[in-house]
N, C-alpha and C positions, 0 to 999 in steps of 0.2 A: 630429842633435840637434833637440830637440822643442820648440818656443818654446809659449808659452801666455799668452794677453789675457788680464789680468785689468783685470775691467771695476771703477772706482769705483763702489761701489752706496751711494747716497744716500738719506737718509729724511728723507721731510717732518715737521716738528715741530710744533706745534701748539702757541700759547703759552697757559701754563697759567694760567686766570682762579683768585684767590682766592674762595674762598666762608667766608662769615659766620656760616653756623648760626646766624642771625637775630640775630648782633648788629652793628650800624650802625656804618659806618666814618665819619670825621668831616670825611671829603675825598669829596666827590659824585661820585668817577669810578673807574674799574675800577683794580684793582692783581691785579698776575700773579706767579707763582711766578718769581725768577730762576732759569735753569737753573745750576747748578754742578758741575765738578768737586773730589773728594777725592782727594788724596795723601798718604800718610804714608810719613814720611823713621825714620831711630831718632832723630833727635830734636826732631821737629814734624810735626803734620799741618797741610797745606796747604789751602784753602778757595778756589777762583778761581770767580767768581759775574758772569754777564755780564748786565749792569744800563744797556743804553745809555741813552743821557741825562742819565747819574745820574756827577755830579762832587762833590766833596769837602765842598762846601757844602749838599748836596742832597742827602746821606746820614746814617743815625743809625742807630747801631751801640749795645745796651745787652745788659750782663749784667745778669741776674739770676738766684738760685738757678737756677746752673747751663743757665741757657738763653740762647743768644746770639741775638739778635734784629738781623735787618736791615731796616733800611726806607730806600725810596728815591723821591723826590719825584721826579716828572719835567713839564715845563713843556712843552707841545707850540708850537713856534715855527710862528707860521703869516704866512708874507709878509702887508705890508699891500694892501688892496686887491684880494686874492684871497678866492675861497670854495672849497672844499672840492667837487669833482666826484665824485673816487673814488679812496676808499683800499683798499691790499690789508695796511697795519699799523696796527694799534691804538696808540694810547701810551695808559700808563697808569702808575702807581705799580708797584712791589716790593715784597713780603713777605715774608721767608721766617724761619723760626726753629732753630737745631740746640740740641738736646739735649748738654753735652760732658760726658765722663765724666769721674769723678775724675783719670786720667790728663794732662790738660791743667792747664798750669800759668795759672788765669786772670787771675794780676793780671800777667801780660806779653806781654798779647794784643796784636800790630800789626795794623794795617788800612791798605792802599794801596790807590787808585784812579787807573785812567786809562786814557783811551780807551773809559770805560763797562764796562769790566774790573775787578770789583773784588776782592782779593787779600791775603785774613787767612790770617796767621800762626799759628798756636796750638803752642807749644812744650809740650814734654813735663814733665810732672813729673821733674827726677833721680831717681835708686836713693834709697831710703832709705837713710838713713845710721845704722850702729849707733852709740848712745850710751851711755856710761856713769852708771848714777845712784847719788850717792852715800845712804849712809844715815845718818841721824842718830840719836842715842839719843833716845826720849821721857823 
């Protein structure tokens, strides 16, 4: 019997800077795409977006026509008395925005955070439901 390694093959990720198409963000410092995964259950699609530094007080979550917008403040904590020799991570802000389709039910959208993990809910529209309409005489 034939055993076979399989080897964990790894890829380097490269964190995604937001770009402005020259219009001015109102916070002087870089904001990066958070990477996320999508899931969809039959009855919600899931959103996990990993946003380190970014706790419940330091995020802002808005719809609008159909666009759910993430943004994420992050505060770089630098001991005192120290300076800065050499970094190999950037901090920076979050951005990201989804388009959702009619299918998302969005006045019961949930939003959890933690551990810089953050984790919306977006539940499904139910089936349409047949109705009966009555008529009236004019």
């Amino acid at each position: 019997m034939a055993t076979e390694n399989k080897e964990l093959q790894t890829q380097e990720v490269e964190k995604q800077e937001i770009t402005t198409n020259g219009a001015e963000r109102t916070r002087a410092r870089k904001a990066y795409v958070p990477r996320a995964d999508i899931f969809e259950t039959k009855d919600a699609v899931v959103v996990v977006a990993d946003m380190p530094g970014v706790d419940e007080n330091t995020i802002d979550i808005t719809l609008e026509k159909g666009v759910l917008s993430i943004n994420g403040f992050v505060e770089q904590d630098r001991p005192d008395n120290y300076s800065l020799a050499y970094a190999e991570y950037e901090v920076g802000d979050y951005f990201r925005r989804f388009t959702l389709s009619n299918e998302v039910d969005q006045e019961n959208i949930q939003a959890t955070v933690k551990n810089g993990v953050l984790r919306l809910h977006l539940p499904k529209v139910g089936p349409a439901q047949a109705k009966k309409i009555s008529v009236k005489a004019a």
